[in-house]
N, C-alpha and C positions, 0 to 999 in steps of 0.2 A: 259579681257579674256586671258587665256593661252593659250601663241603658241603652246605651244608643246599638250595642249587641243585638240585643236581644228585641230592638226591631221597634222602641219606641224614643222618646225623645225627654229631654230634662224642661222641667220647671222656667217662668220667666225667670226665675229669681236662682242664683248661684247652687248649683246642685253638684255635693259631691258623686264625681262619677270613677268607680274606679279604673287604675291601669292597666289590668288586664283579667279574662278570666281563667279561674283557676285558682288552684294555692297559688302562696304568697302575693297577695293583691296589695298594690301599691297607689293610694289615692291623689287624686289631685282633685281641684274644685275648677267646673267650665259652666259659664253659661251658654246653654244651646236652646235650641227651638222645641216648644210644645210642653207636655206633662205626662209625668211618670205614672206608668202602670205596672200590676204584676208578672207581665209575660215571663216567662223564663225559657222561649221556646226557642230561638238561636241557639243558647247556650248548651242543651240539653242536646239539640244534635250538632251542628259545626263547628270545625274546627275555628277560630276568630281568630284575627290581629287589630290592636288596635294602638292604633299613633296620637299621642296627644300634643299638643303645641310644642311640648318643653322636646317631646320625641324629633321635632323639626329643624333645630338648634343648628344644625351641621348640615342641611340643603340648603344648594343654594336654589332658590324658589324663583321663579320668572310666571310661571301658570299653571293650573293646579294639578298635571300630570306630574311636575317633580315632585309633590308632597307622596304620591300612591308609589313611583316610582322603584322603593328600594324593600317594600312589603316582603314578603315571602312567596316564592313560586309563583310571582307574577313579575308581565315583561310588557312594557309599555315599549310601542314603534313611533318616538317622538323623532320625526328625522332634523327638525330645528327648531326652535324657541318659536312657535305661533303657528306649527303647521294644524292644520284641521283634519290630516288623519294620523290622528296617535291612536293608532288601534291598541284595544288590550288585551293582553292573553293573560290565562290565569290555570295553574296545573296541566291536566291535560288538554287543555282549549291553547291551540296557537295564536298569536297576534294576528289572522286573517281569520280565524273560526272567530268573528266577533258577536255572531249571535248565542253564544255562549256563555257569555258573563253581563253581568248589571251590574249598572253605576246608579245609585239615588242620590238628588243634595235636596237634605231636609222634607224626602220621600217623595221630592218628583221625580221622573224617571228621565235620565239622561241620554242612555245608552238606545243605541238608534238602529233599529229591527225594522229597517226599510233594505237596506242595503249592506253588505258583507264587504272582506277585504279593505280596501285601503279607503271606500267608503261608508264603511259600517262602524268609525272609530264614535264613541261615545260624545256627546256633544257638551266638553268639557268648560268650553267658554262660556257656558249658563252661569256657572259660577267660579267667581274670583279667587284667588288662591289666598289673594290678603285676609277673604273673611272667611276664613274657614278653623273653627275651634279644633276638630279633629276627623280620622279619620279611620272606618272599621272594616275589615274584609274579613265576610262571610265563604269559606272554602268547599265548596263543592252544592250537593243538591239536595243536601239532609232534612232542611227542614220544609213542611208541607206549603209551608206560606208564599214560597218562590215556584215559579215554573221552572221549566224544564233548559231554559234561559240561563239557570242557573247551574248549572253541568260544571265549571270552573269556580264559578264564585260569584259575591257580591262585593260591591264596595259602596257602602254606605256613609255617607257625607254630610259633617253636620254644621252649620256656619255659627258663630255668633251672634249673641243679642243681646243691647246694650242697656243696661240696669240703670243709666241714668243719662242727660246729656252729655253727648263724646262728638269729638271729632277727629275723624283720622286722615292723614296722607302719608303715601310712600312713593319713591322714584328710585326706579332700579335702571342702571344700562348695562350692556354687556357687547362685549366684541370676540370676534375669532378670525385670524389669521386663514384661510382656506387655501391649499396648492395640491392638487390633485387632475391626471391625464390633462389640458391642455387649457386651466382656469389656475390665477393663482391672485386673489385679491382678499383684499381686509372687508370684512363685513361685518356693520353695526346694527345695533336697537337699544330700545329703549321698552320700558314699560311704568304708567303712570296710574297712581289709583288713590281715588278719594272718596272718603263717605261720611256719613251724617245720622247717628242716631238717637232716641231720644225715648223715655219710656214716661206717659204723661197717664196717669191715674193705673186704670187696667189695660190703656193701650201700649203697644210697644212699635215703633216706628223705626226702618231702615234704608235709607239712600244710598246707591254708592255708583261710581262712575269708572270704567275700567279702561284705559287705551293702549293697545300695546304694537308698538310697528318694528321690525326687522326685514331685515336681507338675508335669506338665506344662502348658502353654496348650492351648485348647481345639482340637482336633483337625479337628473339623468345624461346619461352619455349616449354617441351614436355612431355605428359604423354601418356601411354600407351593404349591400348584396352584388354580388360577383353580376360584373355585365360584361355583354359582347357586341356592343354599341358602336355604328361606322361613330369616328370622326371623335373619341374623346378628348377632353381638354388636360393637359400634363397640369401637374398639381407637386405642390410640395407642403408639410407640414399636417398630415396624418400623421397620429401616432399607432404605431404596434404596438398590440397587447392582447392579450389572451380575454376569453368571454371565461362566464361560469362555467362551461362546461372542460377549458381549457384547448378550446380552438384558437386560431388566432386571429386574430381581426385588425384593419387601420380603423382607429374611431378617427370622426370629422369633425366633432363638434358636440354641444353641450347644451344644456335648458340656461347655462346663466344665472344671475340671479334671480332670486322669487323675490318679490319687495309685497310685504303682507302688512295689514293695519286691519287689528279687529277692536270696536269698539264696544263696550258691554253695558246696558244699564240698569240697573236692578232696584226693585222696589218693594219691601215686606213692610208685613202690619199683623201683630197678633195681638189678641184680646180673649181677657179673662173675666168671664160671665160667670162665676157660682164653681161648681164643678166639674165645668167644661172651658176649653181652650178654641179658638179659633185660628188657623194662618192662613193668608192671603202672600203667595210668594209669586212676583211677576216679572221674569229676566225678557230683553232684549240686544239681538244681538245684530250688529251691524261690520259684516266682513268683505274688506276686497282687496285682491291678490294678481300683482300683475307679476308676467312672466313674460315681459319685452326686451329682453338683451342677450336673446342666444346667443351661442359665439361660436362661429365658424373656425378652426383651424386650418381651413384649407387657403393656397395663393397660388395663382398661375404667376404662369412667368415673368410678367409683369408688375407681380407684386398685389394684382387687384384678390378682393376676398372672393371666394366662391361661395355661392348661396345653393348653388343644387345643380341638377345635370347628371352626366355621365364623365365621371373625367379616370386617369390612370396616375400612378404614383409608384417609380421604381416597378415598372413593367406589371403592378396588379389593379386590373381596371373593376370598377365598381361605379356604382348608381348611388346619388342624393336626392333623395327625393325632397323638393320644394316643400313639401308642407310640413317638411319634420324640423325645420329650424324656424319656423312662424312662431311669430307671438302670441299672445293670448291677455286676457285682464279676465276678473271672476269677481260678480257682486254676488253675496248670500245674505240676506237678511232672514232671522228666524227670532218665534216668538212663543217663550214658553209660560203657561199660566196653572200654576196646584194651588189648590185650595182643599185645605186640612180641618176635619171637624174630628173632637176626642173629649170624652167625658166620662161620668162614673152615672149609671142609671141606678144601682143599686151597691150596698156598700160590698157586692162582692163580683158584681158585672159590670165591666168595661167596655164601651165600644169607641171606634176609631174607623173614620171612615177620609177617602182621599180621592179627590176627581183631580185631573190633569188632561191639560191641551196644548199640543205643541203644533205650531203651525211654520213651514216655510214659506214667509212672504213674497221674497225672490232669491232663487238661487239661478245664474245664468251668467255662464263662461261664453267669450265672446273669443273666435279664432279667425287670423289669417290664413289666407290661402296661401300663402307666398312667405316670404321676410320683406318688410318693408327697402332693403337693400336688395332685393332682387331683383335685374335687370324688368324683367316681366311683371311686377308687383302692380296691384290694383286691388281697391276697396274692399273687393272679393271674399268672403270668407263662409263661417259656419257659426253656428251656434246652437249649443246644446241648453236646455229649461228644462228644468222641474216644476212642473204647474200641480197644484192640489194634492200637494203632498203633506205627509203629518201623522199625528196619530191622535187616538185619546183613551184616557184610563180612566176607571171608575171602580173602586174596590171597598169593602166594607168588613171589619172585622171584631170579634166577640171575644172578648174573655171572661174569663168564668171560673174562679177562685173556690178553692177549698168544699164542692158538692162534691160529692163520692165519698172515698175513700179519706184519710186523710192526706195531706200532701198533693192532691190532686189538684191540678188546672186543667181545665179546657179551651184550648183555643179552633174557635170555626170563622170562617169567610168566605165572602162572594169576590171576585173579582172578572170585570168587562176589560176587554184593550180589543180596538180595531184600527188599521194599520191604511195607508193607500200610498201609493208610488205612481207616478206620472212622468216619464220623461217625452221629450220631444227634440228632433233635429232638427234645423232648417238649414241650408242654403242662403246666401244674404249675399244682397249685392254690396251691399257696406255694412261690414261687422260694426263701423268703429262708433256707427249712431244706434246699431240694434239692429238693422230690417232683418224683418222673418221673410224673405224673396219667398223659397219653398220650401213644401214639408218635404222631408228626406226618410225618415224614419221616428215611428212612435211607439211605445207599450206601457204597460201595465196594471196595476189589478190592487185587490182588496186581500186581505186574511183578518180574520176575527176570531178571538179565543175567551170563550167563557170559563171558567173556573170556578171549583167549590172546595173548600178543603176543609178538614179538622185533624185536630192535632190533641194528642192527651198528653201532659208534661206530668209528671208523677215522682215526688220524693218518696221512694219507698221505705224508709229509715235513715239513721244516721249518714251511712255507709252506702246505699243504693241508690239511683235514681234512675228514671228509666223515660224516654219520651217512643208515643207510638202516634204513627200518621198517617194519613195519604189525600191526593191531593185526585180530586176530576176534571178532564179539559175537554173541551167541545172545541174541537176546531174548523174553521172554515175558510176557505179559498174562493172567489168571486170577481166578476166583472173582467177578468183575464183578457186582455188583447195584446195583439201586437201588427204593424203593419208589415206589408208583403207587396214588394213594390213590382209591380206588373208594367212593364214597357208600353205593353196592346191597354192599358186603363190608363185617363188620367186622373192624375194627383195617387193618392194611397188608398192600395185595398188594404181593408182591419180583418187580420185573423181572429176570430172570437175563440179564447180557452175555455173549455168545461172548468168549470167550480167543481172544487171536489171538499168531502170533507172526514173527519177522523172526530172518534172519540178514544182518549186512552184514559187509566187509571195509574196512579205513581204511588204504590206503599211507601212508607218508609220508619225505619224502627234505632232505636240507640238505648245501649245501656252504659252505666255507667259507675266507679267504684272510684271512692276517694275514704280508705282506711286509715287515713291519720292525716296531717297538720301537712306534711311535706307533700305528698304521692297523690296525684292523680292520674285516674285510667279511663277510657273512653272506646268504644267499640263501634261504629255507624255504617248501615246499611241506607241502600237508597233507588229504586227506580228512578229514571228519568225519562222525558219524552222531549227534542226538540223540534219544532215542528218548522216546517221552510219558509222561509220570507219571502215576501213579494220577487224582490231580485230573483232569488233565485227561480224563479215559477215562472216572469213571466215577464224580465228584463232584457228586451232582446231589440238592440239598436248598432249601428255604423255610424261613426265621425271619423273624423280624417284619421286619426291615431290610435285607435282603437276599438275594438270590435266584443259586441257581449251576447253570448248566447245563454238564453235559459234552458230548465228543464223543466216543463213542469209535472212530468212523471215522478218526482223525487219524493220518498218516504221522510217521516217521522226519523228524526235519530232515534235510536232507543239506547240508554246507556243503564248501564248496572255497574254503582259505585261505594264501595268499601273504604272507611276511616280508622283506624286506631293509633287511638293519642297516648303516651305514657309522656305526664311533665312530673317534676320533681321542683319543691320549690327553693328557692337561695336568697340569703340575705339580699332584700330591695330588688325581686326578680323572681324569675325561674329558666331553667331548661327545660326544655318540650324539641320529644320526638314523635311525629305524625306519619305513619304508613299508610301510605294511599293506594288502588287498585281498583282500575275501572275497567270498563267492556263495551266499546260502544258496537251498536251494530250501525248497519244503513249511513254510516257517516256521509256527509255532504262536505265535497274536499272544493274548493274551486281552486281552477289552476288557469294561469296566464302563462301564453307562449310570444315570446320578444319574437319579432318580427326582422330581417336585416333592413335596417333602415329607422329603424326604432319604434315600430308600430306592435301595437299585442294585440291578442286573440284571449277572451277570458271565457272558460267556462265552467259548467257546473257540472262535477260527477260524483257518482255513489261509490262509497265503498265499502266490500262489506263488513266487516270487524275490523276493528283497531281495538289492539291493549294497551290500554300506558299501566305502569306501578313507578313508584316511586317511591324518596324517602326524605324527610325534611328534619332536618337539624335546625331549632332555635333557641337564642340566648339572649333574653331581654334583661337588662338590669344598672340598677345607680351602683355607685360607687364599687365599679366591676376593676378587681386586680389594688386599684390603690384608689384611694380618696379621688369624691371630685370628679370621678371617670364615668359618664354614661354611656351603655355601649348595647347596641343593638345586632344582634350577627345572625345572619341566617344563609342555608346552603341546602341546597337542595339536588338529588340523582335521581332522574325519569330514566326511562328505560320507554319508547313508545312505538309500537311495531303494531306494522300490517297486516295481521295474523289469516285472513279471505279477500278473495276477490274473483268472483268467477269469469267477469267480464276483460278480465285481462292478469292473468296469473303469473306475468314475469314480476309483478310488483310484490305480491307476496316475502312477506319474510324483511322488507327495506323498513328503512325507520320513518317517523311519520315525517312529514316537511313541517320545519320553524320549530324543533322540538328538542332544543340541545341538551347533551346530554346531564353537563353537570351548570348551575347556577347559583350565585351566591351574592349578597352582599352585606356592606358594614357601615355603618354610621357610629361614631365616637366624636362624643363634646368632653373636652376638659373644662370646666369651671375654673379659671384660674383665678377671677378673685365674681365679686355677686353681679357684678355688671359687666366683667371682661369670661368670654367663653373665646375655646379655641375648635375645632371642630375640621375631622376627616372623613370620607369616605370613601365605598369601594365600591361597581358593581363587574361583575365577574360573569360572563356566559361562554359556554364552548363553540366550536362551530357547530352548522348543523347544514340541513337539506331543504330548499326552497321549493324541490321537486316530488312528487310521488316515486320517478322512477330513479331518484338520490344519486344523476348523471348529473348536476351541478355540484363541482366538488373542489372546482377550484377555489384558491384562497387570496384577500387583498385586490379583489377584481371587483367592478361592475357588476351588479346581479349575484354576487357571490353572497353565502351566510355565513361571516364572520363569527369567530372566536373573539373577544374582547377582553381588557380589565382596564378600566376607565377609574383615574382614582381624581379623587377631590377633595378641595381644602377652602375652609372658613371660616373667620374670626369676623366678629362683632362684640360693639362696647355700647354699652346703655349709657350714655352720655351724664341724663340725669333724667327725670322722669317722664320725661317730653319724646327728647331726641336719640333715635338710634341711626348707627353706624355697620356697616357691614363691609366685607371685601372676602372673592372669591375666587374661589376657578373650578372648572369641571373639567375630563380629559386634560389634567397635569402635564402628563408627558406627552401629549400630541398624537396618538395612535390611531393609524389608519384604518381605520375598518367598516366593513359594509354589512347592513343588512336590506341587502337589493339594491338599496342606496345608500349614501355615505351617510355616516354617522358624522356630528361637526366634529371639528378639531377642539385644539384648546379652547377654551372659552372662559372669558375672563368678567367677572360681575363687580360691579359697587351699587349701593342702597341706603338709602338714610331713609328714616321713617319719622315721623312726628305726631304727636295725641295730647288732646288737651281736650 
């Protein structure tokens, strides 16, 4: 069984942890963070995966969504090397239902329950990819310990910690080729990371520094809305092309490149006091992202660029609107701080207790009204802040070995988390220094959820084991506003939301049957509750390009979810098949509607049932087929449908949106000699539907949900015991494809690393 499984952490000091759980367990030795306990209560109900370093061999690694990247029934929306929303999905949670799954590194919480969609991606740059020992995903909502948050899964993340004085650096770059509707340029980065650790009596001390800057391809594309405007300007160099839904449109123009530089710094310290452990873990993160070189494809007759207007092109006239080819720049600085207490108070009670504060220092995108090339351009713009926003956790937990029965543990805890979101718009008479000119639009609110859970993990003989649990949540809603901009008042009237609040109960039960050396069987039931986020309750703002309404009427998801695992184990491995089968009611879908001219409308609705089932083929093991070959494969078939909705019944019966049907991937290292590995991979998804009412179905478009198989290849040579060498590439053969937005092209890596 893995430690880091089963929800606790390794020894300062080299602890073997195995390779997976189940028959045929294969070990290896990692140092990670904190001290081992008895829990066994992951394992007893979730289905795991877990990645260890050597598992890494064949990614090629830039930041640490590529290490989680090729798990099982999970699908990260990295759209380039450094974007900030890599949202996750995880079974039947889509990569926009992001308040659906958690991410911990070294049991802080990552995963960002402020905001959903393409802003609720987990805040992955907390931790560096270089320091990371390994990596475990928790599947579904089996065990009591997690909320309702955890409807897809967890992924828990463990970093390294250094047993003596070390020093490391690595430099990774990477290029890709981009030509795609009316952009076609070479786009580079780089990424650089250095640390410093040192383990001096019972303290243990870590430094590390992480900077990573790229160019992305352009994000989004833009066509126009049909105009009947005296006096438009003739145009040439639109192109035709068809949208998602397979209308056709002339797009204008492009976001350009995104030029992004996030810098990371991080800072731990753990100490061993007797039979207790202590960690002090303190990341800081420093990101800004400009998006200053739209590109217009439009020319009048003279050759000059068009920036906006109304103009005609081969007799179809349409509207640009000025503000859709503006620039923008984004500073975010955010600051996260866990502190971990865990010890033995008696030789059969354990506790382990974890505070966490994460705070947004600034996070505030700065926009033009215009493009700086626009005949009419001036200072003019907008600007969108996030003020006082953040969260914090506080959780405390008991184990409790061998009272009862025999075979018996008990696991009980407390856990606090309270949430705030803050947005603000202003008006500015010059973006490019800050001024907040006027307020334009403000909202948001509080939610707070208490929690108590207990859990009995129970060997009932050889042959049986059985875990039973359930978990209690208090939730609450609070401080609700939003403004409501009155002509007859000045400045902003604040609409005040009633606070509402829920209390729900999550059983949840597993049995289990492992009759011999090879065969293991697993069966898990499980309530859930997930409870709505700020965003959605109580998010409700206008900037130039986009419009958000909340709801704050929105229930509790309630999900009811089914696991059975039959693995069988194989020399240096196993096979494992996992039948999954969920029910969610009151699902919270949020949907964006593109606007002509490139502008969206986001909002939030209920729906009432969704099923997903599923089925998951895995195959983990060394020396798979002939020597020297380790091969990781997993494939997975959802099936996820609409099944109620009284509020609009043509949708019924449609598949759910971002939920393709079949997914798969592969990582193979060949060990060709103890310092030279060779290494491919594969990730494989179908199309699918971006839409509720699955009327986007065009394919190789804009806004379309591409089908993919993206393959990759990597070799690296350990030089000698200092210096490594790497060379790589992702999307081999260059394949077009979108999920909303383009996925890169080819992408090409080199990496030397050094330690002494």
């Amino acid at each position: 069984m893995s430690l880091c499984a089963m929800g606790v952490q390794a020894h300062t000091s080299a602890v073997t942890v195995p390779e997976e759980t189940g028959a045929g367990e294969n070990l290896e030795e990692v140092s990670v963070w904190g001290k081992p306990v008895t829990s066994r209560q992951a394992g007893y109900t979730n289905p795991t995966s877990l990645l260890t370093r050597e598992n890494m061999a064949s990614i090629n690694v830039a930041t640490t969504e590529d290490l989680v990247k090729y798990e099982p029934s999970l699908v990260i929306r990295r759209r380039f090397i450094g974007d900030s929303n890599g949202t996750l999905g995880i079974r039947g949670a889509n990569m926009f239902q992001t308040s659906r799954s958690m991410v911990f590194a070294d049991g802080v919480p990552l995963h960002y329950l402020l905001e959903s969609r393409w802003n609720g991606a987990p805040r992955w740059t907390m931790v560096s990819a270089s320091e990371i020992a390994q990596v475990d995903v928790l599947y579904g909502p089996f065990s009591a310990e997690y909320s309702g948050n955890a409807m897809g899964g967890v992924v828990l993340i463990e970093t390294a910690i250094p047993q003596q004085r070390e020093f490391h650096v690595d430099w990774s770059s990477f290029t890709q080729s981009f030509d795609e509707y009316g952009f076609d340029e070479n786009l580079d980065g780089h990424k650089g990371f250095v640390s410093y650790g040192d383990k001096i009596g019972d303290l243990s001390v870590y430094f590390s520094y992480n900077r990573l800057e790229n160019d992305s391809q352009p994000q989004s594309y833009y066509y126009g809305s049909s105009s009947s405007a005296l006096g438009p300007t003739a145009v040439s160099g639109a192109i035709g092309g068809a949208d998602e839904r397979g209308d056709e449109r002339l797009y204008f123009g492009d976001t350009g490149m995104v030029d992004t530089s996030t810098d990371n710094y991080k800072f731990k310290a753990g100490y061993d006091f007797g039979d207790w452990f202590a960690l002090l873990n303190l990341a800081y993160e420093d990101r800004h992202s400009d998006t200053d070189s739209p590109n217009s494809y439009l020319r009048d007759a003279d050759g000059n660029t068009i920036w906006g207007g109304d103009v005609i092109q081969d007799g179809q006239q349409f509207n640009v609107p000025g503000s859709r080819l503006n620039v923008s720049e984004q500073d975010r600085r955010s600051l996260s701080l866990g502190l971990r207490l865990k010890g033995d108070l008696t030789d059969n009670l354990a506790v382990e207790t974890n505070l966490s504060h994460f705070a947004i220092i600034e996070d505030e995108t700065r926009s033009s009204a215009l493009n700086p090339a626009h005949p009419d351009y001036t200072p003019a713009g907008q600007i969108l802040d996030y003020d006082d926003t953040g969260w914090q956790t506080a959780d405390i937990k008991f184990t409790l070995d061998e009272v009862g029965l025999d075979g018996m543990q008990w696991v009980a805890g407390l856990r606090y988390e309270t949430y705030e979101l803050n947005t603000r718009v202003y008006d500015s008479d010059n973006y490019v220094s800050g001024d907040k000119t006027d307020a334009v639009s403000r909202s948001g609110g509080e939610t707070d959820i208490a929690a108590a859970f207990l859990q009995l993990n129970w060997d009932i003989d050889e042959y049986w084991s059985m875990a039973l649990g359930g978990r209690y949540e208090s939730w609450e809603s609070s401080d609700g506003y939003y403004s409501d901009d009155d002509a007859m008042t000045p400045g902003l009237d604040v609409v005040k939301v009633p606070g509402r609040s829920e209390n729900k109960f999550s059983p949840k039960f597993s049995l289990g049957l492992q009759p011999n050396e090879l065969w293991t069987f697993r069966y898990s039931i499980a309530r859930a509750y997930r409870f709505p986020i700020v965003e959605e309750l109580f998010s409700q703002y206008q900037a130039y390009n986009a419009v958000s309404e909340s709801n704050p009427a929105l229930e509790p998801e309630d999900g009811l979810h089914h696991n059975f695992m039959i693995e069988r184990a194989i020399d240096q491995g196993y096979v494992r098949v996992n039948l999954f089968w969920e029910e969610i009611e009151d699902v919270i879908e949020s949907q964006a509607t593109t606007l002509p001219g490139g502008s969206s409308i986001r909002t939030f609705v209920p729906v009432d049932q969704v099923r997903t089932r599923g089925a998951e083929l895995i195959v983990n093991g060394s020396d798979v087929l002939v020597a020297k070959l380790d091969v990781r494969f997993n494939l997975t078939w959802t099936d996820s449908e609409i099944r109620e909705n009284d509020a609009d019944p043509t949708i019924v019966g449609n598949e759910s949106p971002r939920m393709p049907e079949w997914r798969g991937n592969l990582l193979a290292t060949y060990h060709v000699t103890p310092r030279w590995d060779l290494g491919g991979s594969l990730q494989y998804a179908a199309d699918s539907y971006g839409r509720l009412d699955n009327s986007d179905n065009e394919e190789r478009v804009y806004g379309g949900q591409d089908g993919f198989m993206f393959v990759g290849l990597k070799t690296s040579y350990q030089w000698d015991k200092h210096l490594k060498l790497s060379l790589g590439a992702d999307n081999l053969f260059d394949e077009t494809a979108y999920v909303a937005h383009p996925w890169p092209a080819r992408t090409l890596y080199f990496n030397v690393s050094y330690d002494w």
